[in-house]
N, C-alpha and C positions, 0 to 999 in steps of 0.2 A: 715846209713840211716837217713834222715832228716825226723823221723817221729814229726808226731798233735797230738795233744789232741783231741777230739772227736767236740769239741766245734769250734776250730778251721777250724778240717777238714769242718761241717758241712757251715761255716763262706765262707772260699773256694769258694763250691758249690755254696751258694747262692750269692755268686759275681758275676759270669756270668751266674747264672737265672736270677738273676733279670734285666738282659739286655733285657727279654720280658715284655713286657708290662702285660702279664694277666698270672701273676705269685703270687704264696702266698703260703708261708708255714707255719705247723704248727711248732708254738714255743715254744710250752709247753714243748715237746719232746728232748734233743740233740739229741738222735741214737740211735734206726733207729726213723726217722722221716718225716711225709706226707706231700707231696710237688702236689700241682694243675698247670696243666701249660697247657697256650693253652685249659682248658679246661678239661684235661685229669689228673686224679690222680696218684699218685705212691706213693709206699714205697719206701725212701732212706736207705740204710745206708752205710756207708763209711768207710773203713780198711786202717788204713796204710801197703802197701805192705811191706814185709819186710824178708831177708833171710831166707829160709827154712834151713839153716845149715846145710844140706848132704853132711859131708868131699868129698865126691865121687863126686856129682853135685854142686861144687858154684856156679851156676851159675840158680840154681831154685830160685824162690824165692816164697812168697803166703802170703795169707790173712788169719786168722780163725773165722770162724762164730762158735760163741758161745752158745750153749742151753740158752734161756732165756725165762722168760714165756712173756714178753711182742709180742715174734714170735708166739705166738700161734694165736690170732685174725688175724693176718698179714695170716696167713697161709691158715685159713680158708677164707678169704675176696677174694672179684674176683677181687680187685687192683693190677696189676704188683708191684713186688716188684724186685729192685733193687738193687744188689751190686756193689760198686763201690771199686778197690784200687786206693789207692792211693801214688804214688813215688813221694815223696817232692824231690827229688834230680833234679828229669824232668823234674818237673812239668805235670806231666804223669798219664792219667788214665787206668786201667784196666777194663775191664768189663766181665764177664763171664754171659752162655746165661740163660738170669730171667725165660724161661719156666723152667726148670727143676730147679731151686733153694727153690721152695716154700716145695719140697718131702724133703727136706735134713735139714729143718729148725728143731732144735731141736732133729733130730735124732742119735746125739751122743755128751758128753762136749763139741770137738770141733773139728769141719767139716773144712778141710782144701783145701781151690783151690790155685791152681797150677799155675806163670806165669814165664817166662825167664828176667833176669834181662839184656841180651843182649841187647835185644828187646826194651825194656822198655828204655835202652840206647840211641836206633835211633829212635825216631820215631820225625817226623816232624809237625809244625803248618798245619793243613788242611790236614794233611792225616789221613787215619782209617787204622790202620795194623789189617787182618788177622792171626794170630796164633794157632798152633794145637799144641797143649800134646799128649806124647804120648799114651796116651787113647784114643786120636782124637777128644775131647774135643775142641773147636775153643772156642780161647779169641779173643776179640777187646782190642786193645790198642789205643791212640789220647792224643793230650792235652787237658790239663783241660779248656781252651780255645773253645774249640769246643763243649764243653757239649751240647750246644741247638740244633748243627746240628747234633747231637747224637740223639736226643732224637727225634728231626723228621726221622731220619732213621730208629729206631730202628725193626720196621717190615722187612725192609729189608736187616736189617746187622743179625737180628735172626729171620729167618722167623719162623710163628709159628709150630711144628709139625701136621705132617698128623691126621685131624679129630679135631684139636683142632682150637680154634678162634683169630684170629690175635688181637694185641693190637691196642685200638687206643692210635693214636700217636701225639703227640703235634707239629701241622704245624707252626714252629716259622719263618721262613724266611721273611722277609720285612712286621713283625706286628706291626712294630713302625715306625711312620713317625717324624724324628727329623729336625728341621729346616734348613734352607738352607745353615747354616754355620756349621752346627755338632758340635753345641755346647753343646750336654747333653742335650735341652728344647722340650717337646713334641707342635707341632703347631697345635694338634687335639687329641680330649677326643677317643680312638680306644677302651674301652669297649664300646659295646652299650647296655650293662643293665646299665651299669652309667649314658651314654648320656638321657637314656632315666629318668631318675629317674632325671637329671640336668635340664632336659625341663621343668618336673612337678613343680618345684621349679619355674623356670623362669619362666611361665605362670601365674603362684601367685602371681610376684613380690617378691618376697624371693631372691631376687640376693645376697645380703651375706650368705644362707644358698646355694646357688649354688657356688660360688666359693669355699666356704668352703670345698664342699663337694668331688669338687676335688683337692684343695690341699692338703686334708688327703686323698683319695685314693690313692693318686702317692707320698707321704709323702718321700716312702723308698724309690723309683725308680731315683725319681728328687726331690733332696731336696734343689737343689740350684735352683728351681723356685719360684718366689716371688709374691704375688697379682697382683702387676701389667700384670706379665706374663700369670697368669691363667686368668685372665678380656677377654681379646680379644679371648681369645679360646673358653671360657663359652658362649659368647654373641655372636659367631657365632655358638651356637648351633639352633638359633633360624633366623638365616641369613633365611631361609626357608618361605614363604611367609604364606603356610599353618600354620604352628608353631605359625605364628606371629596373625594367625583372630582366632585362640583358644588360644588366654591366656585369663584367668580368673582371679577373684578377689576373691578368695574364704579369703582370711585373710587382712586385712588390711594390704595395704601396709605399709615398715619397713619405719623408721626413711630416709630423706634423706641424704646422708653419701658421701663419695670420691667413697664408690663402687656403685650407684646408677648415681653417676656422667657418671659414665664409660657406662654407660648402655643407657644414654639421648641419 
């Protein structure tokens, strides 16, 4: 088994989140730890999948969730909480269904789920494998690769039980517009609490506290965009005709600089 460290595994994860634009998680935390996407919260944590060692079945294998007190807030919270294994061998993740995982949290040293190492063998880019235990317990298996389209399924690869509230789920599919060569550069600010809060600046005349302010939001996402790159994207926020007979001069205008050039 090609098992992580906790830090690692989490490291993983946030490799292909952060291929959405309205992603953030917390970093205080290694695991389990709260991740925002699309809007929508979760608890992560992440196991390395790894032999269950039954001379009789080699071919089991599983995760164990641990008694810890940090599940107890987790437990109680209306946040999905989510397990994830993890098969470094496959690049492969496991996932068992989060309605019923929040009952099991802490209720004994250590809670053990169940998946086939067969399985876990075949599974391909862009498919989602159904799997049943024999308890009739249904896992999903995918690659790690597919996390996002995971997490926009997830109602309907677990639908929620009868009487109980479906989750919302994080619609990631086409929320990032990348320029017309796919080069990694966003050619438009797609929060619009940002956009909005980058106009208030630009109508002040604050154009370096506007660009500034999104090349630290997007910091982690696209870190090989440069001022120059962020300029023309900022200043077609205000492309808008209305935009442009409400700006204001509430502070005196900054010094004029190479980014106010950008802006003439």
């Amino acid at each position: 088994m090609n098992n992580k460290l906790p830090i690692k595994l989490k490291e993983l994860i946030i490799d292909v989140l952060s291929h959405s634009h309205d992603f953030i998680f917390d970093e205080s935390n290694v695991m389990p730890f709260k991740i925002k996407l699309c809007g929508v919260e979760y608890y992560l944590y992440v196991k390395n999948v790894t032999s269950a060692n039954f001379p009789n079945s080699p071919d089991v294998s599983r995760v164990q969730l641990p008694a810890r007190n940090i599940f107890k807030p987790i437990a109680k919270s209306n946040i999905p909480f989510i397990l994830l294994g993890y098969d470094g061998e496959n690049d492969v993740i496991v996932c068992w269904n989060p309605h019923n995982l929040k009952d099991r949290l802490n209720n004994s040293e250590n809670v053990s789920l169940y998946s086939r190492q067969s399985v876990q063998n075949d599974i391909s880019l862009d498919e989602f494998r159904e799997a049943y235990l024999k308890t009739g317990e249904k896992i999903i298996l995918f690659k790690r690769k597919n996390l996002l389209d995971f997490f926009a399924r997830l109602n309907t690869i677990f639908p929620a039980p009868s009487g109980c509230k479906e989750y919302n789920v994080a619609e990631t599919k086409n929320d990032i517009e990348i320029d017309a060569e796919f080069n990694g550069k966003l050619s438009t600010i797609p929060d619009a609490d940002l956009a909005e809060k980058i106009k208030i600046e630009l109508r002040a005349h604050r154009t370096l506290n506007a660009v500034t302010m999104a090349m630290e939001f997007y910091k982690d996402q696209f870190p090989e965009m440069t001022l120059s790159d962020w300029a023309p994207i900022v200043r077609h926020l205000l492309d808008n005709p209305s935009d442009q007979q409400n700006q204001i001069a509430a502070e005196p205008r900054q010094s004029y600089n190479y980014i106010d050039k950008l802006f003439e």
